[in-house]
Structures are given as C-alpha cells and as structure tokens.
C-alpha positions in Angstrom: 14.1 -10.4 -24.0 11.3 -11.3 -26.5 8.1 -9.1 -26.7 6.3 -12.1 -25.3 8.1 -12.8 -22.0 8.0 -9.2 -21.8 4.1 -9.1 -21.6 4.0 -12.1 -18.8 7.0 -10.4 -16.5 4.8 -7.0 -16.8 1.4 -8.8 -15.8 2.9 -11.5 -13.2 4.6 -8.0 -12.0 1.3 -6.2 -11.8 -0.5 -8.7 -10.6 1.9 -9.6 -7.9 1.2 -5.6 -6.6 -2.4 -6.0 -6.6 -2.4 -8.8 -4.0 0.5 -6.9 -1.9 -2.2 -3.7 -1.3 -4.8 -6.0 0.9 -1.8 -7.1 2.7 -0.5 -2.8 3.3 -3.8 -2.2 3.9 -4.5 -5.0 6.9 -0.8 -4.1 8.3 -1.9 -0.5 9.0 -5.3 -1.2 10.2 -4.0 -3.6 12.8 -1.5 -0.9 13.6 -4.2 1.6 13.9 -6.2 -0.8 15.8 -3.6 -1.4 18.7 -3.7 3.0 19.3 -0.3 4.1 17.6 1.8 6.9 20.0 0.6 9.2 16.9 -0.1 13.0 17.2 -3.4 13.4 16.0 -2.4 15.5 12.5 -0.3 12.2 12.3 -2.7 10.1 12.9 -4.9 11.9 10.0 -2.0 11.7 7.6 -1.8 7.9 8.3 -5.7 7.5 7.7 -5.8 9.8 4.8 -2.8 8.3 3.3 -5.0 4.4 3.8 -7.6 5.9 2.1 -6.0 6.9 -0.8 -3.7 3.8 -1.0 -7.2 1.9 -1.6 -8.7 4.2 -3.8 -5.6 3.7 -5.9 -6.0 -0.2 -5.8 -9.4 0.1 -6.4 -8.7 1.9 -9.9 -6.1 -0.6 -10.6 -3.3 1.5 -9.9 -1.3 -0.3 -8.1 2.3 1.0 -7.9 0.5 4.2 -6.7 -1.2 2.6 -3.9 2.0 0.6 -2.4 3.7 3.9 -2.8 0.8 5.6 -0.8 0.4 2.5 1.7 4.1 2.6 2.3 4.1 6.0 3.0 1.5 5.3 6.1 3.5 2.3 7.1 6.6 4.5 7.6 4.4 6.9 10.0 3.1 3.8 12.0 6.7 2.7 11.8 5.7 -0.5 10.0 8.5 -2.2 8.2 8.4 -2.2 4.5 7.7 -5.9 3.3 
C-alpha cells in the first residue's frame, strides 16, 4: 500500500472511533438511566469506567476510550456495536 493511502485509512480509521465514543457513551447512560440489576460496587465500576472512557475521548484517545466504554457496556450487558 502506498504511504499515502496509508495516511487516509489511519485518519478515516481514527476519525471513524471518535464519532463511535458519543455513541458508547449515550448507550450506557440510557442503560444507567432505566436502573440496571447492578450491585452497587458494579454500578461504580460501570460509572467510573464512563468517566474514563470520556476523558480518553476528550484527549483524543480514542482506541482507549472504546476499549474503556466497552468494558462498561459488558457490565450493563450492552452488546458490542
């Protein structure tokens, strides 16, 4: 592949990640919205790990954060997407 097709796969690629975090992130507030069957150290684990997902999307980090959002979805029992 030439260096230039390189360059557009890796940015379409990054930006494609940076508009699939709002998406994580809405999914688990509706989830925590509708009161998940969640213990309550679960429950922290699944805010905590929201928190951090947006803080990594925020700093452009965005592998990090759907790794971190998915995380939280598996403890909700969200579907990964």
């Amino acid at each position: 592949m030439k260096p230039a097709y390189w360059l557009i796969a890796l940015l379409f690629s990054t930006s494609a990640l940076a508009f699939h975090c709002p998406i994580d992130m809405k999914q688990i507030d509706d989830a925590l919205a509708a009161g998940p069957a969640l213990n309550a150290e679960q429950l922290a684990e699944v805010k905590a790990l929201r928190a951090e997902g947006e803080t990594l999307h925020k700093a452009g980090r965005h592998q990090e954060s759907v790794d971190t959002l998915d995380r939280a979805k598996a403890l909700l029992g969200i579907d990964k997407t």
